[in-house]
LUMDOFI-785838 format. One record per atom (N, C-alpha, C): z, x, y. Coordinates in steps of 0.2 Angstrom, whole numbers, plus 5000, padded with zeros to 4 digits. Last residue first. Layout:
// LUMDOFI-785838
ZXY...
END
This chain:
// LUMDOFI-785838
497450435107497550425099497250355098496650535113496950475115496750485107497250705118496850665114497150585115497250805134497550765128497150695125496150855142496750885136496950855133496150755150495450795144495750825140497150745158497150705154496250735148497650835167497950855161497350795155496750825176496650875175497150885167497250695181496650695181496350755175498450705185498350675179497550675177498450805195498650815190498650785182497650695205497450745203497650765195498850595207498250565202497950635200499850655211499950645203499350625198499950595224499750695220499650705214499750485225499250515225499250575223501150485222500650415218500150475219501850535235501950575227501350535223501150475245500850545243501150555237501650355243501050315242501050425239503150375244502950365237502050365237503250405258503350475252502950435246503050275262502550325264502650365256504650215256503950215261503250235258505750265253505250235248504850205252506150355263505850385256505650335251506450245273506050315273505750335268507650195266506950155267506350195267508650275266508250265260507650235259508950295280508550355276508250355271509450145282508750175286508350245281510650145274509950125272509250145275511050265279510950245273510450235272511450165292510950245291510950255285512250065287511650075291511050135292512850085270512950085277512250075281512449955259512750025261512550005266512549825253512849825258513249905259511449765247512049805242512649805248510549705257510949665252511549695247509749845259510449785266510949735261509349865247509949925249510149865257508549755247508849765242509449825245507549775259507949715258508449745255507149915258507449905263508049845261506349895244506849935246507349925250505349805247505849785243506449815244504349865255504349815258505149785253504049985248504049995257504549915259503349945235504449995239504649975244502549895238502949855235503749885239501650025245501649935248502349895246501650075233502050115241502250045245501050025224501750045223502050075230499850005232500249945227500849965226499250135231499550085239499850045235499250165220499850215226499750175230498350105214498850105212499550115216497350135223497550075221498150065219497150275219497350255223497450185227497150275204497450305208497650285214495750175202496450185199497050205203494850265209495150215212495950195208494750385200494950375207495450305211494450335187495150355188495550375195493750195188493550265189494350265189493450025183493050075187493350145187493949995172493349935176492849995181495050055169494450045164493950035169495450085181495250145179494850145172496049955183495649995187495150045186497149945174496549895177496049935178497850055176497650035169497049995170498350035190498050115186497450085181498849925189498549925192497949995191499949955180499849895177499249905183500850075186500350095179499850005177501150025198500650085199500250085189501949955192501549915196501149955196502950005187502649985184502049955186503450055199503350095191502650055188503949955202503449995209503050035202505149925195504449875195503849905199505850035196505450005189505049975189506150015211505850075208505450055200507049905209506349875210505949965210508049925198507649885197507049875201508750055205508350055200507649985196509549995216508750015218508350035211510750045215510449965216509749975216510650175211510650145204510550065209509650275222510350215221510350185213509150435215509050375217509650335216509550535210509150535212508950495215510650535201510850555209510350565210510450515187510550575188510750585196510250375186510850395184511050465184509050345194509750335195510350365194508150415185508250425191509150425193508450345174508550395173508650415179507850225178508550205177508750295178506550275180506850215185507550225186506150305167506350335172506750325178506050155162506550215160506650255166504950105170505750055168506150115167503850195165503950195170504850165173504050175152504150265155504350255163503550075150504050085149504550145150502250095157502650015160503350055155501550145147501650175153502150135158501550075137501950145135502150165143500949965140501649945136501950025137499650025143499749995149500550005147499250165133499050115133499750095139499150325130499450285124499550225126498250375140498150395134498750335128498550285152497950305150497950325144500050295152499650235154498850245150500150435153500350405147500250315147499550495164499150495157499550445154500550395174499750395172499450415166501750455171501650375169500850345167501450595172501750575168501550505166501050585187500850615184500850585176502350545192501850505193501350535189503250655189503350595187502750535185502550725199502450745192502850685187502550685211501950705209501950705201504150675211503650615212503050635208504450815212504750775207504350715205503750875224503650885217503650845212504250795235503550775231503450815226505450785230505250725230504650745230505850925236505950895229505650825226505250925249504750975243504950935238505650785257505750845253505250865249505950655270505450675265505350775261506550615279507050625273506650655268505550695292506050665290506350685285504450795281504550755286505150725285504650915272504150895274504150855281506251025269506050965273505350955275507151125259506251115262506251055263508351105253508251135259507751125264508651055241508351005246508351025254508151165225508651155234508251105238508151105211507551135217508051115224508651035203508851085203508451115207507950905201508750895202508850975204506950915194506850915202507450925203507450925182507351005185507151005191507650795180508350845180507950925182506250775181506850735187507550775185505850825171505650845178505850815181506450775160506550855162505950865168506250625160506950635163506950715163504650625157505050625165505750635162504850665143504550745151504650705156505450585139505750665138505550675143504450465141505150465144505350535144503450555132503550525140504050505143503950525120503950585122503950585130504250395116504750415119504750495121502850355120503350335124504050355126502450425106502250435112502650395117503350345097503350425100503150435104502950195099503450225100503650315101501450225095501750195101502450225104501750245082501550315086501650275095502450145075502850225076502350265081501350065077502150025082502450115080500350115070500250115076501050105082500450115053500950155059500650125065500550045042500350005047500750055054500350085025500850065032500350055038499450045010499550065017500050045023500050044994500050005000500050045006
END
């Protein structure tokens, strides 16, 4: 009798993507937040971002929209859980996540991995820009707080979304779609 692996390889692949974002978010963790882009905007964050985003993409593209959408949910939390982000803020980060790979995925069948990308990074910068703010006023941190927070799920997200499309461009011929 033959098995029926596809739900084991889905699941590998998913859980291997989860791996590589939580060891680029624990080693953005460890890059000095000394280098300031703009504002609250850091080297760490667009590292961290670009390759996060990176991340969600191939594994959108090579192991399918459920893999990428889950990588994305996880990180989200991980983030969190490492002082990267508000843990109130996990939830709509997850959905930003997922938004980028559920609009990637469309896109990049119908038309090109360009648009994908950058579809995807105004979708997910659009979403932030606009949930973030509410959601951190609703928690009830302080007022500069929240203004800094708002910042970084701004704009920063559209450049991390888009750094990532490159690197996801250039890793993804390497790897085999299963």
């Amino acid at each position: 009798m033959r098995r029926n692996r596809q739900p084991a390889a889905w699941i590998a692949a998913t859980a291997m993507g989860a791996a590589l974002a939580a060891a680029v978010q624990y080693l953005g963790g460890l890059i000095p937040d000394i280098a300031v882009i703009f504002g609250p905007f850091s080297v760490r964050q667009l590292i961290t971002g670009a390759l996060v985003n990176c991340v969600l993409l191939v594994f959108t593209a090579r192991a399918g929209l459920a893999s990428g959408a889950a990588i994305g949910a996880v990180s989200a939390v991980l983030a969190a859980l490492l002082g990267i982000s508000q843990l109130v803020l996990a939830p709509v980060v997850a959905a930003g996540n997922i938004l980028l790979c559920l609009v990637y995925w469309f896109l990049e069948e119908r038309m090109n991995h360009i648009c994908g990308v950058v579809a995807g990074a105004a979708v997910k910068c659009g979403f932030l820009w606009l949930t973030a703010p509410l959601v951190l006023a609703a928690a009830g941190l302080p007022e500069k707080q929240t203004a800094m927070l708002s910042v970084m799920f701004s704009w920063p997200q559209f450049v991390t979304a888009l750094c990532g499309g490159p690197l996801a461009w250039a890793v993804l011929p390497r790897v085999r779609r299963r």
